[in-house]
C-alpha positions in Angstrom: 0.0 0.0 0.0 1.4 3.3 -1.1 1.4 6.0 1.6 -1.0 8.1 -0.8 -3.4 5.4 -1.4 -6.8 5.3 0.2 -8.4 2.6 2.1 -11.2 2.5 -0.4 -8.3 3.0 -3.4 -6.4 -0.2 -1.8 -9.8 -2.0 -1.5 -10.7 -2.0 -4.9 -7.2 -2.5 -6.0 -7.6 -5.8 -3.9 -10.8 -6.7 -5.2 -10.8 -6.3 -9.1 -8.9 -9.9 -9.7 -11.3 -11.9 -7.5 -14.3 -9.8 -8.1 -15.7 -11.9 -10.9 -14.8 -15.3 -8.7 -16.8 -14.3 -6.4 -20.0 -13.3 -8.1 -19.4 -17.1 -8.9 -19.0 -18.4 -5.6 -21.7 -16.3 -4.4 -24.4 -17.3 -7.5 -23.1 -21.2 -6.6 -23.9 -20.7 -2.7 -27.2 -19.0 -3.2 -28.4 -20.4 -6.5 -30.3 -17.3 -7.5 -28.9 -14.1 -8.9 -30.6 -11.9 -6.6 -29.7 -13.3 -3.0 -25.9 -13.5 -4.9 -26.0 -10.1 -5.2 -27.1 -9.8 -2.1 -24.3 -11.9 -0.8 -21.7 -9.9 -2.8 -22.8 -6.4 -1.5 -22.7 -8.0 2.0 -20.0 -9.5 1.8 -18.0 -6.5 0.2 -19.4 -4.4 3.2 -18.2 -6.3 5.7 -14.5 -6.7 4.0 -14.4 -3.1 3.4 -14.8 -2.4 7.3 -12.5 -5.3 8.4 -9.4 -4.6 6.1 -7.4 -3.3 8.5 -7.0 -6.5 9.8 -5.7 -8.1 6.7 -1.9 -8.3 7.3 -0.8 -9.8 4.1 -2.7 -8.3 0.9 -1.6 -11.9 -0.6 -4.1 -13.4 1.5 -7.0 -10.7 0.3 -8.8 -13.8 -2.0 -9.0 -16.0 1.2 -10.2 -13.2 3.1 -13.2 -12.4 1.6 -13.7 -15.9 -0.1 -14.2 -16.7 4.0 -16.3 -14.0 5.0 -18.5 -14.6 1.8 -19.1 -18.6 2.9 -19.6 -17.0 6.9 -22.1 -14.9 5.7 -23.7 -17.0 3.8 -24.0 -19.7 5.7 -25.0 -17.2 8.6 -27.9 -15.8 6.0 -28.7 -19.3 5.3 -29.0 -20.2 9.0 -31.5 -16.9 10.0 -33.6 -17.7 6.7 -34.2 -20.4 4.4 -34.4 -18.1 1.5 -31.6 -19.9 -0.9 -33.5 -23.1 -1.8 -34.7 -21.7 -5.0 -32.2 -23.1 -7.9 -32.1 -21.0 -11.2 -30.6 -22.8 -13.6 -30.5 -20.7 -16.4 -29.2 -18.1 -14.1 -26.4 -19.9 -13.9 -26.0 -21.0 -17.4 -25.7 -17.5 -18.7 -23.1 -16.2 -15.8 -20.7 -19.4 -16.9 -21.2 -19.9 -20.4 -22.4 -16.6 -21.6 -26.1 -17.9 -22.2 -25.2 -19.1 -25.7 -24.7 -22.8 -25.3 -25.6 -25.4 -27.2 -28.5 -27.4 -26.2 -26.9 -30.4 -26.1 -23.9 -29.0 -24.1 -26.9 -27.1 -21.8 -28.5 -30.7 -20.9 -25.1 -32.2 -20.1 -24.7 -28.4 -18.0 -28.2 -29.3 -16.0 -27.4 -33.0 -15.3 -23.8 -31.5 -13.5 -26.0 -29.1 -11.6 -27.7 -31.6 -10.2 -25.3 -34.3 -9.3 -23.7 -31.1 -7.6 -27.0 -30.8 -5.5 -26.5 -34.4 -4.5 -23.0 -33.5 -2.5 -23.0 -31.8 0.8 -22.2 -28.5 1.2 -18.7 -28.7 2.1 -17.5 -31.7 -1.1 -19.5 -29.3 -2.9 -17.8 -25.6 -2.1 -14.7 -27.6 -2.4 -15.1 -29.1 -5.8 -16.8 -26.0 -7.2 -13.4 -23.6 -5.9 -11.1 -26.5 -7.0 -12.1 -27.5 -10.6 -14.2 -24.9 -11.8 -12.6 -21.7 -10.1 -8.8 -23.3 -9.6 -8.2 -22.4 -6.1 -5.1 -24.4 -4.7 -6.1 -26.9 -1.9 -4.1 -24.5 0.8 -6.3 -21.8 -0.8 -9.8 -24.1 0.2 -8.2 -24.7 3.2 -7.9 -21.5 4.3 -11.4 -20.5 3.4 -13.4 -23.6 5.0 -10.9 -24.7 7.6 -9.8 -28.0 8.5 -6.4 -29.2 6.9 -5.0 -29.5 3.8 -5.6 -33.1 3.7 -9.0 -32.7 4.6 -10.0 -30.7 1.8 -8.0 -33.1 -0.5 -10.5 -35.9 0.6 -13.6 -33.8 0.5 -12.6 -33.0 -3.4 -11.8 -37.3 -4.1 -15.0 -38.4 -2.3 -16.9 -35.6 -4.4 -15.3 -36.6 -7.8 -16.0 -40.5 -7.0 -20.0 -39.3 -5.5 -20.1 -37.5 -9.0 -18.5 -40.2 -11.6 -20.5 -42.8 -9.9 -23.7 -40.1 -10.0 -23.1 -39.3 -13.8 -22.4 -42.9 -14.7 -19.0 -42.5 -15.4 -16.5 -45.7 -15.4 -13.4 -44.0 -14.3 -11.5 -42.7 -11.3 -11.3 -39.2 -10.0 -7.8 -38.2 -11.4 -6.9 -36.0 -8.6 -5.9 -38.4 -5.8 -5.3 -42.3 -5.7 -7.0 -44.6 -3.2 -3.7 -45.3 -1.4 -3.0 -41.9 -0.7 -6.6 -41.5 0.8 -6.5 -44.6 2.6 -2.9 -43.1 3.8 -4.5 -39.3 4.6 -7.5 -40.9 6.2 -4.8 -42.3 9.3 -3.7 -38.8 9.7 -7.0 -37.0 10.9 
């Protein structure tokens, strides 16, 4: 931070790469465009008044990626106002709207083996293959260890090939190593 910059200058400087990731993570969470925006704005509200305690800008993406899930799944906790799935909503923020149809049905039959997973396999999944967050990055932002999140993402991508019918293995992890990580919790 330069000694002339603002805290709403430094902010924004902060948010613009990870802006768009989040409207993602947010529309994923709440599964309708409004409430996302709704988690967006809340989220970036309570960010904006807690930078100050951000030590390490390099950790910014983290930081709000973890106050966005908090509030979320405080919102969710107070109301039950995110059960409402929009698929087309979701369609047009990750392919533009102008799919084919038959890549749109393949599209809808991910969404909902992706409803199938818990919350946590499926945040994980979602930031690891589709947004390409590291596994130290998920770990930050939902806790646990690193090997945790490792075995949320395998058991998600063998729920899902087994879901969508698929006849091979998650690539991500071997069994052995699982069966290895598994001693270690």
């Amino acid at each position: 931070m330069s000694i002339n910059e603002t805290k709403q200058d430094r902010f924004l400087r902060l948010l613009a790469p990870v802006q768009e990731s989040l409207e993602r993570f947010a529309l994923f969470l709440t599964r309708n465009r409004e409430d996302a925006r709704d988690l967006v704005s809340e989220t970036l509200l309570h960010a904006y008044s807690k930078l100050e305690s951000l030590r390490d800008e390099i950790t910014f993406q983290s930081f709000i990626f973890t106050i966005a899930r908090r509030t979320f799944y405080n919102l969710k906790s107070r109301t039950r106002r995110f059960e409402h799935i929009e698929h087309n909503e979701i369609d047009e923020l990750f392919c533009g709207g102008g799919i084919a149809p038959d890549v749109a049905i393949d599209v809808q039959f991910l969404y909902k083996a992706l409803d199938s997973l818990s919350d946590v396999q499926r945040e994980a999944v979602i930031m690891a293959e589709i947004m390409g967050f590291s596994h130290k990055e998920i770990q930050k932002i939902q806790g646990g260890t690193v090997t945790g999140v490792k075995v949320r993402i395998y058991r998600a991508k063998k729920q899902l090939a087994k879901i969508l019918g698929a006849g091979i293995k998650p690539d991500s992890l071997s069994e052995e190593v699982i069966e290895g990580a598994l001693n270690y919790e």
